[in-house]
C-alpha positions as a Markdown table, in Angstrom:
| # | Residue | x | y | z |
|---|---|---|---|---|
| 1 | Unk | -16.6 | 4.8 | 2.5 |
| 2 | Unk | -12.9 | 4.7 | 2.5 |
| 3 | Unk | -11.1 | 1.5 | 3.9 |
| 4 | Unk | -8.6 | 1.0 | 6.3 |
| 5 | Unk | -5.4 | -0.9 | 5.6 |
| 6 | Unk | -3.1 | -2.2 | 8.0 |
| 7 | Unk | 0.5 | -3.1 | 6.4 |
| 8 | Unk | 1.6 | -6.7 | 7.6 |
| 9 | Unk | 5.7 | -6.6 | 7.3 |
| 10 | Unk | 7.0 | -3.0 | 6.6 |
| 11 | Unk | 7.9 | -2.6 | 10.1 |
| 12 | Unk | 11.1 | -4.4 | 9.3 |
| 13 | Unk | 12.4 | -1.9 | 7.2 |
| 14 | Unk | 13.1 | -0.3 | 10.3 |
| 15 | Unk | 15.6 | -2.9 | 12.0 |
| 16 | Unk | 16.7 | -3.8 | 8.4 |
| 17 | Unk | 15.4 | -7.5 | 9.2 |
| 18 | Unk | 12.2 | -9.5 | 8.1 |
| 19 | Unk | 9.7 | -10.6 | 10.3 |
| 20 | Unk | 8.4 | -14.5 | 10.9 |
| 21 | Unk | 5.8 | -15.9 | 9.2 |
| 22 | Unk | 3.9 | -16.7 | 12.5 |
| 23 | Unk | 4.0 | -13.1 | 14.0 |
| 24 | Unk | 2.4 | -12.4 | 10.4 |
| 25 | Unk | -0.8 | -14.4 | 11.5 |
| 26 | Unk | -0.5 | -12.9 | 14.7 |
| 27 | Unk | -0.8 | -9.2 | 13.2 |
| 28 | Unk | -3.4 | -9.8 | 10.9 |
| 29 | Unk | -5.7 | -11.3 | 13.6 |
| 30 | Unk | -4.7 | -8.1 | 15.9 |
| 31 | Unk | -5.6 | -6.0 | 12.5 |
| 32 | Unk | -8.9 | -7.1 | 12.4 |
| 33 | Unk | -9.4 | -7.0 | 16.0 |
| 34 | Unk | -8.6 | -3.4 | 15.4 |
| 35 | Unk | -11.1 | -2.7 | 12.9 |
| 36 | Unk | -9.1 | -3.0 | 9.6 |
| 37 | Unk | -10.9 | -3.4 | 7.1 |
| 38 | Unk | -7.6 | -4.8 | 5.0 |
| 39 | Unk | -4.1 | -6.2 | 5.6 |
| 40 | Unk | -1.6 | -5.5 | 3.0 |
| 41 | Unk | 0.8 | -8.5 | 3.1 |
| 42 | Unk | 4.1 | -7.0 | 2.6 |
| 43 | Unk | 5.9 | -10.1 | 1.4 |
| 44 | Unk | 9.0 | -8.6 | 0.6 |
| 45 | Unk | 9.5 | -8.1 | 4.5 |
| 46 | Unk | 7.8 | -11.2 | 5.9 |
| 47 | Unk | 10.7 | -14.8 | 5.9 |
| 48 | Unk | 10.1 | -18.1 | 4.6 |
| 49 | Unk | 6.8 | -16.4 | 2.9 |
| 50 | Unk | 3.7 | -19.0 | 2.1 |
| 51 | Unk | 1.4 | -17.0 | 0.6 |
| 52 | Unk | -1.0 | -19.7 | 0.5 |
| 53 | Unk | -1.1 | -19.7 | 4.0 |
| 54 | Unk | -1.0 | -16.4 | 4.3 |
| 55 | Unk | -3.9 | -15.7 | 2.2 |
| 56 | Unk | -6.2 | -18.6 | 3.4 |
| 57 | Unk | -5.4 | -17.4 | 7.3 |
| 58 | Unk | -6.7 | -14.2 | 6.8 |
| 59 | Unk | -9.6 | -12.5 | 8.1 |
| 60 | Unk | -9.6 | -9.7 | 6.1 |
| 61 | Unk | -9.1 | -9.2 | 2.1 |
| 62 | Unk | -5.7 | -8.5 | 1.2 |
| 63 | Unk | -3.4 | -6.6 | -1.0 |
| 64 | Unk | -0.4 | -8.4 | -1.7 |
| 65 | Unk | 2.9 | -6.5 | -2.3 |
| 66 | Unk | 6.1 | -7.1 | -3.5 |
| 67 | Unk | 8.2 | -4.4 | -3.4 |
| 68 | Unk | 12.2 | -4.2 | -4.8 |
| 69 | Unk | 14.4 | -1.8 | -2.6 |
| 70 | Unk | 14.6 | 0.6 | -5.0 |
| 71 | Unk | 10.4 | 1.2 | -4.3 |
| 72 | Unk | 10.8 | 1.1 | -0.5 |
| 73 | Unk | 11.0 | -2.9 | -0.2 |
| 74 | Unk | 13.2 | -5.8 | 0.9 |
| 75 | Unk | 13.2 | -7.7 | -2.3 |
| 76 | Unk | 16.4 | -9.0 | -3.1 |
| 77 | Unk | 15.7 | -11.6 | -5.9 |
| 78 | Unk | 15.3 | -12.0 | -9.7 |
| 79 | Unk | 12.6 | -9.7 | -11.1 |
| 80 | Unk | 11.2 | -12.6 | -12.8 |
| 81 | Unk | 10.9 | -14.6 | -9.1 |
| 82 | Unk | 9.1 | -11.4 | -7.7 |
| 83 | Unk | 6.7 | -11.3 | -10.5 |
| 84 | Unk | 6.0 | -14.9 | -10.5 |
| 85 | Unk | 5.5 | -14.5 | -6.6 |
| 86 | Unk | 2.5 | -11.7 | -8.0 |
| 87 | Unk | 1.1 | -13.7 | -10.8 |
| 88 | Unk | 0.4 | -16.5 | -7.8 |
| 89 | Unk | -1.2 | -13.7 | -5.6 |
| 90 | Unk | -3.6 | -13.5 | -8.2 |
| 91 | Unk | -4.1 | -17.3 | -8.8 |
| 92 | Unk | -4.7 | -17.6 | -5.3 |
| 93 | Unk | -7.4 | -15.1 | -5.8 |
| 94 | Unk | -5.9 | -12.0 | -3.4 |
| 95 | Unk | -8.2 | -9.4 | -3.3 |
| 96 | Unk | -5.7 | -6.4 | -4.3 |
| 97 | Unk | -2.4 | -7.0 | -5.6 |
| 98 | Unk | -0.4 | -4.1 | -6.2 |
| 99 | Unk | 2.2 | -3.1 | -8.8 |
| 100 | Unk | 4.7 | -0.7 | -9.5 |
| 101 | Unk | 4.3 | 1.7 | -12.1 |
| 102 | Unk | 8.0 | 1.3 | -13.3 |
| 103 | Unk | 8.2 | -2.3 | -12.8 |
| 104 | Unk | 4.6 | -2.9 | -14.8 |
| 105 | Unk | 4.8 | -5.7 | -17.2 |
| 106 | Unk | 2.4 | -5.5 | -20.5 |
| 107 | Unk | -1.0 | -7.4 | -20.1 |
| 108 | Unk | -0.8 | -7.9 | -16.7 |
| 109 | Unk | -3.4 | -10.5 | -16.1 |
| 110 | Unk | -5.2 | -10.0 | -13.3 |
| 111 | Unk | -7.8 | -12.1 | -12.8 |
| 112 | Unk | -10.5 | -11.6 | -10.0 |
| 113 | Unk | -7.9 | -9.4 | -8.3 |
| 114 | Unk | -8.2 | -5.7 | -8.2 |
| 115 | Unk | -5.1 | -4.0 | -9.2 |
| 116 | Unk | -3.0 | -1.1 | -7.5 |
| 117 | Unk | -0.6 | 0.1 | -9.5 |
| 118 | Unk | 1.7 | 2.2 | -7.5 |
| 119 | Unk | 4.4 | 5.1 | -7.9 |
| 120 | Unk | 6.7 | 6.1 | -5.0 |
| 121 | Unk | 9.0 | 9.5 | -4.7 |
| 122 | Unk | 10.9 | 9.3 | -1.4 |
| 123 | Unk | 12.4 | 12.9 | -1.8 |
| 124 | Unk | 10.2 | 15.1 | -3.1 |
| 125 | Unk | 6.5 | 15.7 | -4.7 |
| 126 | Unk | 7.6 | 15.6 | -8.9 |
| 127 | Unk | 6.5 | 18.9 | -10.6 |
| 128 | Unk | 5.1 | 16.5 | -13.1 |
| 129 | Unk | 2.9 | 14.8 | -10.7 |
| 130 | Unk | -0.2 | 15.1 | -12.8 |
| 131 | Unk | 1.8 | 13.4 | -15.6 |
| 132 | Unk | 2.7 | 10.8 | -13.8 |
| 133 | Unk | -1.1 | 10.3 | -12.8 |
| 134 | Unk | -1.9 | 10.1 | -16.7 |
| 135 | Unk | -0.1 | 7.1 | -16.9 |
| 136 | Unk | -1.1 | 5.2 | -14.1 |
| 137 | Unk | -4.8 | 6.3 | -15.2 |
| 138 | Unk | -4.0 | 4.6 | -19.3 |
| 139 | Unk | -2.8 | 1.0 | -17.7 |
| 140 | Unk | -5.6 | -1.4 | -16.4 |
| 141 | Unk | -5.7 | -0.2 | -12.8 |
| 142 | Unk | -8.2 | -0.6 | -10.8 |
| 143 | Unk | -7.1 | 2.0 | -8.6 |
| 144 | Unk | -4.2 | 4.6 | -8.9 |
| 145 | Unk | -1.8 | 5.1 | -5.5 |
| 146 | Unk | 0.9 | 7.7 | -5.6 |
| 147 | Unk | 2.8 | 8.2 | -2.7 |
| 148 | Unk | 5.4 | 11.2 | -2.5 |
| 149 | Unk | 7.3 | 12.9 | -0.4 |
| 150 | Unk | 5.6 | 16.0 | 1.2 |
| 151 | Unk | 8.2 | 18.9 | 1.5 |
| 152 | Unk | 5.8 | 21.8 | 2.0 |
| 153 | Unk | 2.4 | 23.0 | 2.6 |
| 154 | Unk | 1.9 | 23.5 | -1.5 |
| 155 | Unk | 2.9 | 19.8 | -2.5 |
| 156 | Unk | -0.1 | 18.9 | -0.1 |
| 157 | Unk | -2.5 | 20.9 | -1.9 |
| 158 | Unk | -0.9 | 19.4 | -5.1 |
| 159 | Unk | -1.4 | 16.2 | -3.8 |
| 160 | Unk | -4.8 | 16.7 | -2.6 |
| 161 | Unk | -6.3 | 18.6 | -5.9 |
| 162 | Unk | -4.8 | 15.3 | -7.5 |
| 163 | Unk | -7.1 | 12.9 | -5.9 |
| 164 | Unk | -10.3 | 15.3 | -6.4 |
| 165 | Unk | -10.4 | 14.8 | -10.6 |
| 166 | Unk | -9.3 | 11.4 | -10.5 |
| 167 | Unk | -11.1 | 9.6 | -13.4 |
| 168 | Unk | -10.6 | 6.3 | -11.6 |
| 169 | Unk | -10.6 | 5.0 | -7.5 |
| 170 | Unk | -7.3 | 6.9 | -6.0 |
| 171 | Unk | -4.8 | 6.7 | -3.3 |
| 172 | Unk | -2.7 | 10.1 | -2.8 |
| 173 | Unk | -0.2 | 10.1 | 0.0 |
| 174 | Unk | 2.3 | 12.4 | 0.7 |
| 175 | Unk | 5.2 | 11.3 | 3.2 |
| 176 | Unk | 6.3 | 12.4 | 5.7 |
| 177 | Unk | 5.4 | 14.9 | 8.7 |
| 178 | Unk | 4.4 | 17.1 | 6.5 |
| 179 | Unk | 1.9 | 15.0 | 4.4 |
| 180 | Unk | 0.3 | 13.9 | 7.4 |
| 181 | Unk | -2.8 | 15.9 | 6.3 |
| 182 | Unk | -3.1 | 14.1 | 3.1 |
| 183 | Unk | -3.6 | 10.7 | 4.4 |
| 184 | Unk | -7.1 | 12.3 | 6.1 |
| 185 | Unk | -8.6 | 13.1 | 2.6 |
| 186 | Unk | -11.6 | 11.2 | 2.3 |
| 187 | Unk | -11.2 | 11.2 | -1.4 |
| 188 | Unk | -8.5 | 8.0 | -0.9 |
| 189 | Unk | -10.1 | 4.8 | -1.4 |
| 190 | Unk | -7.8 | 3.3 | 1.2 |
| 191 | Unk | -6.2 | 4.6 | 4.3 |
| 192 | Unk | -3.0 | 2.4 | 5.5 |
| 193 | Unk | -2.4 | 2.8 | 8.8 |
| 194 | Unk | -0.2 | 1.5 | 11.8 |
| 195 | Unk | -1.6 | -1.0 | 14.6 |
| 196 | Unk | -2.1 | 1.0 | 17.9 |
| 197 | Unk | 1.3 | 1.2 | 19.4 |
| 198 | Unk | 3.5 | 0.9 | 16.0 |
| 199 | Unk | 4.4 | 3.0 | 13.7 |
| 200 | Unk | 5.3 | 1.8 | 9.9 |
| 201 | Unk | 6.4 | 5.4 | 8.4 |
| 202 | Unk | 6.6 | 8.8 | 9.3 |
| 203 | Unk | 4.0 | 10.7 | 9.6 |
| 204 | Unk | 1.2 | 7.5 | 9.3 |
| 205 | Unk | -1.6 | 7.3 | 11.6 |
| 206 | Unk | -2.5 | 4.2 | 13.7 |
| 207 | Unk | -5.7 | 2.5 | 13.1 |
| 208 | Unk | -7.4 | 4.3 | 16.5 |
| 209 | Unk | -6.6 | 7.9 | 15.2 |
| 210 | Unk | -8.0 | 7.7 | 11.6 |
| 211 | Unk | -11.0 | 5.9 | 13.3 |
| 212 | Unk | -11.4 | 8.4 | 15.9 |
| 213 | Unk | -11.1 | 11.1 | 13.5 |
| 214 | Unk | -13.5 | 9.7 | 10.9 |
| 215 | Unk | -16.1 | 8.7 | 14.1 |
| 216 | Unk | -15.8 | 5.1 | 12.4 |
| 217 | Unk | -17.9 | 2.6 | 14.1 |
């Protein structure tokens, strides 16, 4: 059954501002109240991060991100401090930790942590989507997210034919009003949706509509 993920920190994309560390605790608890199954720390967006705390405060397994602006994020540091900030995700024994495909370093050591390596395409669904796919599928990923913008009906279909011959666990997204539809195939291993009342990107579901739509218990 897929599982549902509730992102802790992208809000602040929106006001262009990160949020505390102590509403951080306070979402996660309101995620699992919800019904999450996961929080995806969003580090990159959340001040004065302790990940420690973070981790060992949470009542639900987590995917740790840490994502540069160029990938959507609010990382503003060294590549070699973001990575570091990874490599102790996974000392700390996070559950998921997820990577970008165009920031992946050889031999990634994971660990006990499951692995997302990621791809994002804020303007458009790439004609060599299934290409892209292939490469994600030869690294060591546990599962394979891509996330692209949705500009018509026919990049959904693309999107969703994607996730049906996946050789490996799959995330397929397309963004955006358009894509909505593609963040209800069953097919994705994880749903990440928005706390009842919020609303993380366009076209994303909160946690009661996926539920209610899936007759989740």
């Amino acid at each position: 059954m897929k599982k549902l993920a509730v992102p802790i920190g992208s809000l602040s994309r929106d006001y262009g501002e990160k949020i505390r560390m102590e509403d951080a605790l306070k979402y996660m608890e309101t995620a699992y109240e919800s019904g999450a199954d996961i929080v995806e720390l969003r580090i990159d967006s959340i001040a004065d991060v302790d990940l420690e705390k973070l981790i060992f405060h949470s009542p639900l397994p987590v995917i740790v991100t840490n994502r540069v602006k160029s990938e959507g994020g609010n990382f503003e540091g060294s590549e070699w401090l973001r990575m570091l900030m990874l490599k102790e995700a996974v000392n700390l024994n996070a559950n998921y930790v997820d990577l970008e495909l165009n920031y992946l370093p050889e031999n990634f050591e994971k660990k006990k942590s499951r692995l997302i390596v990621s791809y994002h395409n804020f303007n458009e669904t790439p004609e060599n989507l299934h290409e892209i796919y292939g490469k994600i599928l030869n690294t060591n990923a546990d599962i394979i997210k891509i996330a692209v913008k949705s500009n018509s009906e026919k990049d959904n279909e693309r999107i969703i034919e994607m996730t049906r011959y996946s050789q490996k666990p799959i995330i397929g997204i397309g963004m955006g009003e358009i894509g909505k539809i593609t963040r209800l195939n069953s097919i994705n291993e994880i749903d990440y949706v928005s706390l009842p009342g919020q609303s993380n990107a366009p076209g994303q579901f909160n946690i009661d509509e996926v539920k209610k739509a899936f007759k989740f218990e």
